[in-house]
C-alpha positions as CSV (number, residue, x, y, z in Angstrom):
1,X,9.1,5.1,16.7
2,X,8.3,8.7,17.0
3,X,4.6,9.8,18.0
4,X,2.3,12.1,15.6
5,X,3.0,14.9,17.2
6,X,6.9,14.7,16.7
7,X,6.2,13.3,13.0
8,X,4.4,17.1,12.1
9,X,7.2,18.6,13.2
10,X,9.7,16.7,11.2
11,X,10.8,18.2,7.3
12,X,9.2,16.3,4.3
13,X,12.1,15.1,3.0
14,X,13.0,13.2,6.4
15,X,9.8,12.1,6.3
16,X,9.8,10.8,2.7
17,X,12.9,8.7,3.6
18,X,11.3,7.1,6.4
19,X,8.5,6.2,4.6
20,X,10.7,4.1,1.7
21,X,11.8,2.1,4.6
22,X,9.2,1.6,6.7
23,X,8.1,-2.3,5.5
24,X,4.7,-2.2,3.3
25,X,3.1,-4.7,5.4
26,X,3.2,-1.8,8.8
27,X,0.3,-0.1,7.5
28,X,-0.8,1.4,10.7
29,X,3.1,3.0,10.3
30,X,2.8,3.6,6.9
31,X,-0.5,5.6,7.5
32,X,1.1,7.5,10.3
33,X,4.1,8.7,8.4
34,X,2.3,9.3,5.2
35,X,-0.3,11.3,7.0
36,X,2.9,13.5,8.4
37,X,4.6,13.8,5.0
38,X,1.0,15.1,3.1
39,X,1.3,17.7,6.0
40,X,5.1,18.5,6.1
41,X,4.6,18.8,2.2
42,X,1.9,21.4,2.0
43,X,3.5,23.3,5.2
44,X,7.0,23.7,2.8
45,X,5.5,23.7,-0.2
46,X,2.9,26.9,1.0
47,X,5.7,28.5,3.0
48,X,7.9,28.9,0.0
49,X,5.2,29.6,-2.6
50,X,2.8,31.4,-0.7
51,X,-1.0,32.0,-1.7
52,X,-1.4,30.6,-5.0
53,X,0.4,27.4,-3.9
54,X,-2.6,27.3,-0.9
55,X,-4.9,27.5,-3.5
56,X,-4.3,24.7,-5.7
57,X,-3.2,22.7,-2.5
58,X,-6.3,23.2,-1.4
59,X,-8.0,21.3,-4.1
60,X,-5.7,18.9,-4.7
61,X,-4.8,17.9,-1.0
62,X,-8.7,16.5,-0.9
63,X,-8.2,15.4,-5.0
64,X,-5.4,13.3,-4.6
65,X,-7.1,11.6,-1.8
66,X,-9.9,10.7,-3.8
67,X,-8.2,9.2,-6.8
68,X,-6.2,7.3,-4.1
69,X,-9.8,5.7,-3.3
70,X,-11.1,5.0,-6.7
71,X,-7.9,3.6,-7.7
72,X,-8.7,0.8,-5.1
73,X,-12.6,0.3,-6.1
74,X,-12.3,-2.3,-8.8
75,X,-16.8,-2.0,-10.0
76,X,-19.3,0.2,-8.6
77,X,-22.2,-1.6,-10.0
78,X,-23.2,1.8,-11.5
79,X,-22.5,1.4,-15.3
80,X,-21.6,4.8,-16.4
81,X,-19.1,5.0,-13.2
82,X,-17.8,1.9,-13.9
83,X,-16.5,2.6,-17.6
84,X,-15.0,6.0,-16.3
85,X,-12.9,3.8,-13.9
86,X,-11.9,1.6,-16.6
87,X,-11.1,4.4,-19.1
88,X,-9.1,6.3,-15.9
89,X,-6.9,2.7,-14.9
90,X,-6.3,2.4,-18.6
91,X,-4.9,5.6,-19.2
92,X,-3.1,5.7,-16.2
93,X,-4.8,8.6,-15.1
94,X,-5.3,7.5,-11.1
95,X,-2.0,7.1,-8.7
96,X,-1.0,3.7,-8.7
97,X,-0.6,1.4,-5.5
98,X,-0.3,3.0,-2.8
99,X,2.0,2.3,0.5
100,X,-0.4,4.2,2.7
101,X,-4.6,4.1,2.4
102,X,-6.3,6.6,1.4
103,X,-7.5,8.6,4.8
104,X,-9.6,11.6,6.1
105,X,-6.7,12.0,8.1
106,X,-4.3,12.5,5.4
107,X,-6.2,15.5,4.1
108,X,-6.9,17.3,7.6
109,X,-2.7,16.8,8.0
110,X,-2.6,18.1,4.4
111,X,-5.0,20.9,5.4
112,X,-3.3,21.4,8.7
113,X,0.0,21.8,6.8
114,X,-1.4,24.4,4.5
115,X,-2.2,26.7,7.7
116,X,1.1,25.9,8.7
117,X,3.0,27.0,5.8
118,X,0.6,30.1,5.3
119,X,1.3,31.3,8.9
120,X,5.4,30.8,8.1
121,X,4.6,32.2,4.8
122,X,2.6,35.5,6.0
123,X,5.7,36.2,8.5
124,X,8.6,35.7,6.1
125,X,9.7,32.4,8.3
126,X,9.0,30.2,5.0
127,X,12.2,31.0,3.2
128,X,14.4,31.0,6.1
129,X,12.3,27.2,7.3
130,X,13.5,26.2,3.7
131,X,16.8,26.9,3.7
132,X,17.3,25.3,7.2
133,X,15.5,22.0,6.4
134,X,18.1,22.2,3.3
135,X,21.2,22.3,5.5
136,X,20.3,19.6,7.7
137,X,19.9,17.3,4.1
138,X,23.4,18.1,3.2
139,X,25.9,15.6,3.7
């Protein structure tokens, strides 16, 4: 398998296809890739949006992580905490199981990424990056 360093470089979509069949019980894999694909996502993403992207990214990257951890925690002990997770299971508010745990490392990729993509953004590379990473998906 390829290191981390050749898993940044890789485009999301590759990456979101070796995740689907990497087995579920290789989670030191499975963390690996998904930590790659948070930062191949926000690098594309950011790159062909620009700025505003960034700026939601930037919340959500560190969001997303968190409701990946409180979908795990099943009781706090803290009462009005607990019956905020309930109501959030019930409603389906938090992501459901998850291939890859939740990590600090997931968000610095996802915040590395955002650089990434604002730097190919800023120099007009993002557009040209996304139509590349396009051709090498068609068949």
């Amino acid at each position: 398998m390829k290191d981390d360093l050749d898993l940044n470089k890789l485009p999301h979509a590759q990456l979101y296809q070796m995740r689907e069949s990497v087995p579920e019980d290789e989670q030191r894999l499975q963390n690996s890739v998904a930590a790659a694909e948070h930062r191949a996502f926000a690098r594309e993403s950011t790159a062909e949006k620009g700025v505003l992207n960034a700026l939601s990214l930037g919340v959500a990257i560190p969001a997303y992580t968190a409701a990946k951890m409180l979908a795990e925690i099943e009781r706090t002990g803290l009462p009005l905490v607990d019956v905020a997770l309930s109501v959030a299971k019930e409603k389906d508010v938090l992501p459901g199981k998850s291939r890859s745990k939740p990590s600090a490392n997931e968000v610095i990729q996802g915040y590395y990424g955002l650089g990434e993509g604002l730097l190919k953004y800023a120099t007009g590379a993002g557009a040209r990056a996304a139509r590349d990473d396009l051709d090498i998906l068609a068949p």
